[in-house]
VMD Tcl script that draws the C-alpha trace (Angstrom):
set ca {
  {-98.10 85.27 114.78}
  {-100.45 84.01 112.74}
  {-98.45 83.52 108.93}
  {-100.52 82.84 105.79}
  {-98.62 81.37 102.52}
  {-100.42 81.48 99.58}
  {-99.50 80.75 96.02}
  {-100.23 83.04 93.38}
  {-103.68 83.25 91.34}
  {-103.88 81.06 87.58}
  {-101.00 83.48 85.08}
  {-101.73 82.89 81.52}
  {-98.84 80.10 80.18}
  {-95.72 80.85 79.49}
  {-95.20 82.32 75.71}
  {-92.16 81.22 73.61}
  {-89.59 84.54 74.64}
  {-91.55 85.65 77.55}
  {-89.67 85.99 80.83}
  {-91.45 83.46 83.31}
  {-91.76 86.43 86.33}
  {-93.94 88.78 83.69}
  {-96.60 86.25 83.08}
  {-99.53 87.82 83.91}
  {-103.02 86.57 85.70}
  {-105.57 85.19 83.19}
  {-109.16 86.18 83.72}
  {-109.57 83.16 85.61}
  {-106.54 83.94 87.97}
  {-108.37 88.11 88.49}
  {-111.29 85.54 89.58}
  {-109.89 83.31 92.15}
  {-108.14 86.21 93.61}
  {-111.75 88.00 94.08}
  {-113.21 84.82 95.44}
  {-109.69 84.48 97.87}
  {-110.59 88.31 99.07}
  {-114.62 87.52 99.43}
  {-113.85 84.64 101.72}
  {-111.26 86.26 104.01}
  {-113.35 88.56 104.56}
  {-116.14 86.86 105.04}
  {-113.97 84.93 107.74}
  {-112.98 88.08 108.77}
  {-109.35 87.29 108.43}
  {-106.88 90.47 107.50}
  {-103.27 90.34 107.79}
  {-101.27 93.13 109.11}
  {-98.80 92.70 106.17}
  {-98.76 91.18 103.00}
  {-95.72 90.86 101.48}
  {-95.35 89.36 97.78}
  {-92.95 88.22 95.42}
  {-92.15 90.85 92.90}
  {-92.82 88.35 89.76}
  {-95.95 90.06 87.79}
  {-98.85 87.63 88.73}
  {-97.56 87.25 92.45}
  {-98.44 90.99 92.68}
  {-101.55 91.02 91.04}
  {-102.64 88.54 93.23}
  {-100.95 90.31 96.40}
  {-102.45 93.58 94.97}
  {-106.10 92.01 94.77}
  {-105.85 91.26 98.50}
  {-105.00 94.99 99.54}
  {-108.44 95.68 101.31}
  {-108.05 92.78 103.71}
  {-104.33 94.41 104.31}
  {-102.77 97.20 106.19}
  {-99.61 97.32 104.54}
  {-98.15 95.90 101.13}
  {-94.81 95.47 100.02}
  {-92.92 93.81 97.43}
  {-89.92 91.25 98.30}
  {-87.24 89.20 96.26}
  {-87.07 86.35 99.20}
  {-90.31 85.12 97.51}
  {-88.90 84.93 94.20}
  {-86.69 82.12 95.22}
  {-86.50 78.66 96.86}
  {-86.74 79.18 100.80}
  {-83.52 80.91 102.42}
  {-82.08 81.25 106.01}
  {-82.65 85.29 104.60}
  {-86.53 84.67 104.26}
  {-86.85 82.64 107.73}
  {-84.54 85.63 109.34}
  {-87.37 87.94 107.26}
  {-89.90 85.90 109.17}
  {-89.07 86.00 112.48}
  {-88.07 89.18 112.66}
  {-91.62 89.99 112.01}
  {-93.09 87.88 114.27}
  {-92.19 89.91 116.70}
  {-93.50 93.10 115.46}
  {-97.04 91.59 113.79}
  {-99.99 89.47 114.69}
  {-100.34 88.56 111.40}
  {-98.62 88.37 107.73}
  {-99.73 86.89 104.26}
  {-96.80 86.05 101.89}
  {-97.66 85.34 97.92}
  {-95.15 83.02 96.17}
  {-94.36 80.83 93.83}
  {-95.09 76.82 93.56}
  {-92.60 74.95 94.54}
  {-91.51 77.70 96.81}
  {-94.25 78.15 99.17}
  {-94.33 73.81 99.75}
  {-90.95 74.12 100.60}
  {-91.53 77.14 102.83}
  {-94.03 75.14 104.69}
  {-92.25 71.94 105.13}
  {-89.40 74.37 106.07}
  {-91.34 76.00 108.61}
  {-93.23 72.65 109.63}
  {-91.02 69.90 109.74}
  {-87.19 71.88 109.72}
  {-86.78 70.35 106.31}
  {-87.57 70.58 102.24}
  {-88.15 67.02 102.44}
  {-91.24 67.06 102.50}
  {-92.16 69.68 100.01}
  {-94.59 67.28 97.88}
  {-96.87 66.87 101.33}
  {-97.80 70.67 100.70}
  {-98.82 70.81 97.29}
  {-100.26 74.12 96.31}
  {-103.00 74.80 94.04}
  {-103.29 78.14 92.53}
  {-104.67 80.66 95.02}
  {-104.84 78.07 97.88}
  {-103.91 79.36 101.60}
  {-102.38 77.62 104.25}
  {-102.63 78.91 107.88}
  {-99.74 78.57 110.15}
  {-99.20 79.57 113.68}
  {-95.79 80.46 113.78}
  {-92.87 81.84 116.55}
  {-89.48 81.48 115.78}
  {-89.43 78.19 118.09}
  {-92.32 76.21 116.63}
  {-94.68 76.16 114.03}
  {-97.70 74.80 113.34}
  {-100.60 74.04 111.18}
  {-103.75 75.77 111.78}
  {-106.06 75.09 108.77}
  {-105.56 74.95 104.96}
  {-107.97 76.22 102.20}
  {-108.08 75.00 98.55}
  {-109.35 77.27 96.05}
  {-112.41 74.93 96.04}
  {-113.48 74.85 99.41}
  {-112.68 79.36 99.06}
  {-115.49 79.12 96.42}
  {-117.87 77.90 98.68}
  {-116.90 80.19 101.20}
  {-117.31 83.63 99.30}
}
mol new
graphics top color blue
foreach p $ca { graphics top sphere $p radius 0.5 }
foreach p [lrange $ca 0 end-1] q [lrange $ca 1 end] { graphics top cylinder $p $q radius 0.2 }
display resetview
């Protein structure tokens, strides 16, 4: 299956009594996430699922990705550090998809690769992720690996 991990467009910062999962995207974050859609399409890449975290701006990003999607849904295992639930989550759909997007969180989603990569958080600072960055992964449940990664710079030039 091909599996795309991507973190979340730029939220506005966090204010002084605001929960940190209702932060919302900034104008800049509604940007990248046009500029993310323009270049998978342009690439003609489209997932058959795209599953999100449930925190605000993981949604709005997830939700400005919906034409390059057949199916959305919302899922706590994003809204957490990586779990034996969430690689379970994975495989399971590896059998049933050719392809899935998942929108998290930073430090989540580096940990999730190095997870998936390596069979170990260890290395979670090797997959730094900038805001609306993707990383391609060819995944089964017996090995993993990397097929391309793309910065929100280099998507800019692509869209």
């Amino acid at each position: 299956m091909h599996l795309y991990l991507l973190r979340h467009a730029q939220a506005e910062i966090l204010e002084p009594g605001q929960q940190d999962q209702d932060r919302k995207l900034t104008l800049k974050g509604h940007e990248q996430t046009k500029v993310l859609r323009r270049s998978l399409q342009n690439l003609e890449i489209d997932f058959d699922a795209l599953i999100s975290s449930p925190w605000r701006r993981a949604r709005q990003t997830a939700s400005g990705l919906e034409s390059v999607a057949d199916h959305l849904e919302i899922s706590d295992l994003l809204a957490t550090a990586p779990s034996q639930a969430l690689l379970r989550f994975i495989a399971e759909r590896s059998s049933q998809l050719e392809s899935m997007a998942l929108v998290g969180h930073q430090p989540w989603m580096g940990q999730l690769t190095s997870l998936l990569l390596t069979g170990s958080v260890d290395f979670e600072m090797a997959f730094e992720y900038k805001k609306c960055s993707l990383y391609a992964l060819e995944y089964t449940p017996e090995h993993t690996y990397l097929r391309f990664v793309l910065p929100s710079g280099v998507l800019r030039r692509l869209s």
